[in-house]
C-alpha positions in Angstrom: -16.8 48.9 -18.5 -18.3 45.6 -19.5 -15.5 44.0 -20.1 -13.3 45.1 -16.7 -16.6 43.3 -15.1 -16.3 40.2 -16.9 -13.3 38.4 -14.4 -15.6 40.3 -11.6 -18.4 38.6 -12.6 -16.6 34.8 -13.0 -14.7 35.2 -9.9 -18.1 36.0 -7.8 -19.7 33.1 -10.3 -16.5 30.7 -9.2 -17.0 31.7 -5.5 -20.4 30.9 -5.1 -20.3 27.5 -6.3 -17.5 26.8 -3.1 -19.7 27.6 -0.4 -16.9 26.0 1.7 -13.7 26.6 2.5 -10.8 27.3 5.5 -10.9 23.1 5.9 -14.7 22.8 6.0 -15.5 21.1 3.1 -16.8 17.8 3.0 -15.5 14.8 0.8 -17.2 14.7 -2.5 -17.4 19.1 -1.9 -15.8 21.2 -4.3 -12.2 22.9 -3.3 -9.5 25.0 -4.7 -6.8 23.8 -2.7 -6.0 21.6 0.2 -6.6 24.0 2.7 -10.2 24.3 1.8 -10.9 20.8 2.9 -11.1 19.0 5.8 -8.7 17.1 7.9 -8.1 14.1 6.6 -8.9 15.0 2.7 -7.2 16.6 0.0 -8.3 18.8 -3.1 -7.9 16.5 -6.2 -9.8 16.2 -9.6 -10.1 12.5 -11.5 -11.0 13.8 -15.0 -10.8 9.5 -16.1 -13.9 9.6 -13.9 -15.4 12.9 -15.3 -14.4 15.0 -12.6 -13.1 17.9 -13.9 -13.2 20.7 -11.3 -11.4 19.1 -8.0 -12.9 17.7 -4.8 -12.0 16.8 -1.4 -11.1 13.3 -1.1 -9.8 10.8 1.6 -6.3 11.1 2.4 -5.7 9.4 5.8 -6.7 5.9 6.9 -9.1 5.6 9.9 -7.5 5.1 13.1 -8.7 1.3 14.3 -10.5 1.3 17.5 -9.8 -2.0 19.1 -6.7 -4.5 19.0 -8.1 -7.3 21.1 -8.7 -9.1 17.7 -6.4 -11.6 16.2 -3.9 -10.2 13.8 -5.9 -11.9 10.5 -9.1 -10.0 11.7 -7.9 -6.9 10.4 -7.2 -5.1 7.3 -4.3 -2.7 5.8 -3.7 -0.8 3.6 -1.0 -1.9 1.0 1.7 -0.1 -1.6 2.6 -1.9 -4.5 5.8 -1.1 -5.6 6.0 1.2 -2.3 9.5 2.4 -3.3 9.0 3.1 -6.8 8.3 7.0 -5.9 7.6 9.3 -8.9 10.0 11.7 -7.5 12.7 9.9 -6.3 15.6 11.6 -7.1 18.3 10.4 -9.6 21.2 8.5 -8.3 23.1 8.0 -11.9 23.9 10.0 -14.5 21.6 7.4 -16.7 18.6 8.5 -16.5 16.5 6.0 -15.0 14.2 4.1 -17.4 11.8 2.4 -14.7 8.1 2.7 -14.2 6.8 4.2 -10.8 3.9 3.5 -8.7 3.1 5.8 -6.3 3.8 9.5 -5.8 5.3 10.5 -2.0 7.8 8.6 0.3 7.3 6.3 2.6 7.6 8.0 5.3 4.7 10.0 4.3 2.2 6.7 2.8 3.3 5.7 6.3 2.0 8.7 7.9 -1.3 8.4 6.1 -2.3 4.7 7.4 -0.3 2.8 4.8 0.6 -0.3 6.8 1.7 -2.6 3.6 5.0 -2.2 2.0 6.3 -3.9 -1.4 9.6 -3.8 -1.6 11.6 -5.6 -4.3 14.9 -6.2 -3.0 18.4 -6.9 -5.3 22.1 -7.5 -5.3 23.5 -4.2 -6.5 27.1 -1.9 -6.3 27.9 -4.3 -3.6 24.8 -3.8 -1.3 20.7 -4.4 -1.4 19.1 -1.8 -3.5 15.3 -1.1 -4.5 15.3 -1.7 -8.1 11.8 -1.6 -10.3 13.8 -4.3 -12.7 13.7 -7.1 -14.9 15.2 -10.8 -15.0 16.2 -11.0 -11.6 19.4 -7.9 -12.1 19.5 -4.8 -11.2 20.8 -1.6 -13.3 22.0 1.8 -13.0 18.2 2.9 -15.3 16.4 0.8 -13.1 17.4 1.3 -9.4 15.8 3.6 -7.0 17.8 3.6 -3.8 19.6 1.5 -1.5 17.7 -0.5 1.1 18.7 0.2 4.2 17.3 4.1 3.3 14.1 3.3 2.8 13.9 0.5 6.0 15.3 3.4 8.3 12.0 5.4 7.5 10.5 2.6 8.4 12.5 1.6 11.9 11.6 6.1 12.6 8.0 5.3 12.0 7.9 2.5 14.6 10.1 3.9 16.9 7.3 7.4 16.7 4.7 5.5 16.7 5.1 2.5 19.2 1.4 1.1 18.7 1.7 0.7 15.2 2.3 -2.5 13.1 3.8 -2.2 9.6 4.0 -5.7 6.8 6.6 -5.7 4.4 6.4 -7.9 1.3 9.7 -8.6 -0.1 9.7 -9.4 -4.1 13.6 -11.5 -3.2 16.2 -11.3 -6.2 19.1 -11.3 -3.0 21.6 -13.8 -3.8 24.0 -12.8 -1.3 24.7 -15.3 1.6 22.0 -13.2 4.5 21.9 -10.3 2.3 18.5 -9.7 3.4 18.6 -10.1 7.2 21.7 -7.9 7.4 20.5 -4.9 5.5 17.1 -5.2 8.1 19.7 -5.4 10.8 21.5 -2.2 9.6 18.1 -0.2 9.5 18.0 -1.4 13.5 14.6 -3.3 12.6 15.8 -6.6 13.6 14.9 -5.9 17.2 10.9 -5.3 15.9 10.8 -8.4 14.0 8.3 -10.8 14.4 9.6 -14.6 14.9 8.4 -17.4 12.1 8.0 -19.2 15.3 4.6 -17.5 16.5 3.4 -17.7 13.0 0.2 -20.1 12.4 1.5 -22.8 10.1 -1.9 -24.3 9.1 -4.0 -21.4 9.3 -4.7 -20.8 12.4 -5.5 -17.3 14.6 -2.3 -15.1 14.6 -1.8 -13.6 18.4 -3.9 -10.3 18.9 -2.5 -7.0 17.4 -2.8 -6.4 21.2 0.0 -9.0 22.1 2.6 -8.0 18.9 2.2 -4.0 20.7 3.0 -5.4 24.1 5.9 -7.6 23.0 7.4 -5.0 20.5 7.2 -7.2 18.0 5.7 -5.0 15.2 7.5 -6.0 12.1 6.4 -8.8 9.2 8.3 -9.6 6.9 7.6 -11.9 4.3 9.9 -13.0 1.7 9.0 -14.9 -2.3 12.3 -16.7 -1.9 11.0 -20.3 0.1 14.6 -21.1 0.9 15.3 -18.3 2.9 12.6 -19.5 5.8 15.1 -22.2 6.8 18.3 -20.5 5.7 17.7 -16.8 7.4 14.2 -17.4 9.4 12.4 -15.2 6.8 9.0 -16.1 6.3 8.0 -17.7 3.1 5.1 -15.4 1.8 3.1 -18.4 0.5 3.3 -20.7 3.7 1.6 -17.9 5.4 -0.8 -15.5 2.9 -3.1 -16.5 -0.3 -2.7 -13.9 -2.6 -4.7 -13.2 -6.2 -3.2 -12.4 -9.2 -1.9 -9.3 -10.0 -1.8 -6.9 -13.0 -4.5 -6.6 -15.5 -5.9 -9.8 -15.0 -6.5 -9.1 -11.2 -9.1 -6.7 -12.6 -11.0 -8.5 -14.4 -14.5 -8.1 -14.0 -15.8 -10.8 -11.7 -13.0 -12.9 -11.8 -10.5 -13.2 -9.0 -8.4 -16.4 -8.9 -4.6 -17.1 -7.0 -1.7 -16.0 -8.5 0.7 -19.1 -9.7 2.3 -19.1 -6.2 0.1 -18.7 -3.8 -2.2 -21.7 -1.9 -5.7 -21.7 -3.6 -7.8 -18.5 -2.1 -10.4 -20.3 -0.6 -7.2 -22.9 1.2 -7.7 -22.7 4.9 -3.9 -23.7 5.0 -3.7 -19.6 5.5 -4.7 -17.4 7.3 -3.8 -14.2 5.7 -5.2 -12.8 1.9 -3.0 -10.3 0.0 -5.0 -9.0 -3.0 -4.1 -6.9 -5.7 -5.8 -4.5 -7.7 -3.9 -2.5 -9.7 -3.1 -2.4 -13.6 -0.2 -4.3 -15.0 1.2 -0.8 -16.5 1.0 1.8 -14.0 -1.1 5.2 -15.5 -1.4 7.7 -12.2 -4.4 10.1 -14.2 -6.4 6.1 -13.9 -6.2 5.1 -11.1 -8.5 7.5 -9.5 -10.9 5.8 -11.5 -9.6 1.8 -10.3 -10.2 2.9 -6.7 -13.8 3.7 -7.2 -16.9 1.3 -7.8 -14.6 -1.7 -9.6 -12.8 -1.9 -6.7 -15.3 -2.2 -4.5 -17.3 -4.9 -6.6 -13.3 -6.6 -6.8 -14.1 -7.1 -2.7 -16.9 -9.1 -2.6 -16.0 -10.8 -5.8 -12.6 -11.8 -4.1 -13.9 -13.0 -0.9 -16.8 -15.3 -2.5 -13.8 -16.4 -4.2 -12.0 -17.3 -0.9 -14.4 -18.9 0.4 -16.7 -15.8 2.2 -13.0 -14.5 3.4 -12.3 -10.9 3.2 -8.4 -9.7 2.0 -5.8 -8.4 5.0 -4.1 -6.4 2.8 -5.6 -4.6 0.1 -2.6 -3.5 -2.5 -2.3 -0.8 -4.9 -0.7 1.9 -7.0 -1.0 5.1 -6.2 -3.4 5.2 -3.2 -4.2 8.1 -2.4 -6.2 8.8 -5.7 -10.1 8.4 -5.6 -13.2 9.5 -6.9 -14.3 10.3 -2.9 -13.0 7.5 -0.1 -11.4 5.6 -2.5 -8.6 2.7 -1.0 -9.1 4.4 2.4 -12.6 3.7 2.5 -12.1 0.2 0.9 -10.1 -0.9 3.4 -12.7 0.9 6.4 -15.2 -1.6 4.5 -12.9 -4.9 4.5 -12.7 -4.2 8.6 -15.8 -4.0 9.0 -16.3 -7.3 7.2 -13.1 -8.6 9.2 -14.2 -7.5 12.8 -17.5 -8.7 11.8 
């Protein structure tokens, strides 16, 4: 009799320590599942942070209130690697031998407040493919998918939401002759792009979020390639953004210094900071960990670093991992820096 009470006795023991559920727990409560927790969390555990048994945690950005602000007064939340999906399906029969960064589609970081896409874009199989590669070429193990797939979630996601503004990042290996601009134009985001012409070109104010809404004009695009400013009116990332250095050594400890390419972070030539924190090696079961107190610290180090200027776009693997508010909440705090 004893022991038919036993799994009596540890599922009464398991339900009183969830004295929520039916989507009213808290963030930082204990769940069993998603449905326990409330909107705008998940149910996860972060055992690299000691949390064993799982908690609700952020999963959705916070909606801004205002867009009277110039665009540089704001912050976003950015994917590194956006289309380097841990279950993107196979499009070879070789397997594909590539790293991956985050965990769900764009389409859906979209859907959660993800307003920063990384996208490295190559020649491949006669077309512009998203390929996770090495020395500038693309292979069969290290391509993802073609383009023009992952802009059309993008050009549905603007065209749902017509009050958002989404920033693309182009890491440029495209060697064709306006390889770039005509796989943008196949996705039918060419009409939503934002002209080089109304960007600052020594740091000045960008227009108000309010004025890119009203003129439709609700796509950046930034490429690494300098050339392709003059040759395809492309914005050259640097001319525009500062940006730290990524990888490991973007998480150092107190330290937060430009990457090669980028104007000096405290340069006032800019008026846009990009910074990275995330590991040189992707590990998902860490980065719940990354997103917690060493990325907040990374903040404030990074903005003494620039000169007392908080980042625009905050960038990261796997973002919707966290200890408890994690990137969401990192970015709620660089806003509230921003809007002062």
């Amino acid at each position: 009799m004893a022991e038919e009470m036993l799994p009596l006795v540890l599922l009464l023991s398991l339900l009183g320590a969830q004295a929520c559920s039916n989507h009213s727990c808290k963030i930082g409560e204990r769940c069993f599942n998603n449905e326990d927790c409330a909107t705008g969390l998940h149910c996860s555990s972060c055992a690299a942070a000691g949390i064993i048994e799982p908690i609700c945690i952020r999963s959705n950005a916070t909606l801004l209130a205002r867009t009277d602000l110039p665009f540089n007064k704001y912050a976003w939340l950015t994917t590194h690697n956006s289309f380097a999906i841990s279950t993107e399906k196979q499009r070879f029969p070789v397997p594909r031998f590539a790293p991956t960064n985050q965990d769900d589609t764009v389409t859906s970081q979209l859907q959660n407040g993800v307003r920063g896409l990384m996208l490295d874009l190559y020649d491949f199989k006669n077309d512009i493919w998203l390929c996770h590669s090495f020395g500038g070429i693309c292979y069969d193990f290290t391509a993802f998918q073609p383009a023009v797939e992952t802009l059309r979630e993008v050009e549905a996601f603007l065209a749902a939401n017509p009050r958002e503004v989404i920033t693309i990042f182009i890491e440029d290996y495209v060697r064709t002759q306006n390889g770039v601009t005509n796989v943008f134009k196949a996705a039918g985001l060419d009409k939503l792009w934002f002209p080089v012409s109304k960007m600052p070109k020594s740091g000045g104010d960008w227009p108000t979020l309010a004025d890119m809404i009203a003129s439709n004009q609700r796509l950046l695009v930034f490429t690494s390639s300098q050339a392709k400013e003059a040759t395809e009116g492309i914005a050259y990332q640097w001319r525009y953004t500062s940006e730290n250095q990524y990888g490991d050594d973007g998480m150092e400890n107190g330290s937060c210094r430009n990457r090669d390419e980028s104007p000096p972070l405290a340069s006032r030539s800019v008026s846009l900071f990009v910074e990275n924190y995330f590991p040189t090696t992707p590990f998902e079961p860490r980065e719940c960990k990354d997103h917690g107190q060493s990325l907040f610290a990374m903040l404030d180090v990074c903005a003494k670093s620039s000169g007392n200027r908080y980042a625009n776009f905050l960038a990261v693997n796997f973002y919707a991992q966290s200890e408890g508010g994690g990137t969401f909440q990192a970015v709620d705090t660089l806003n509230s820096k921003l809007m002062g």
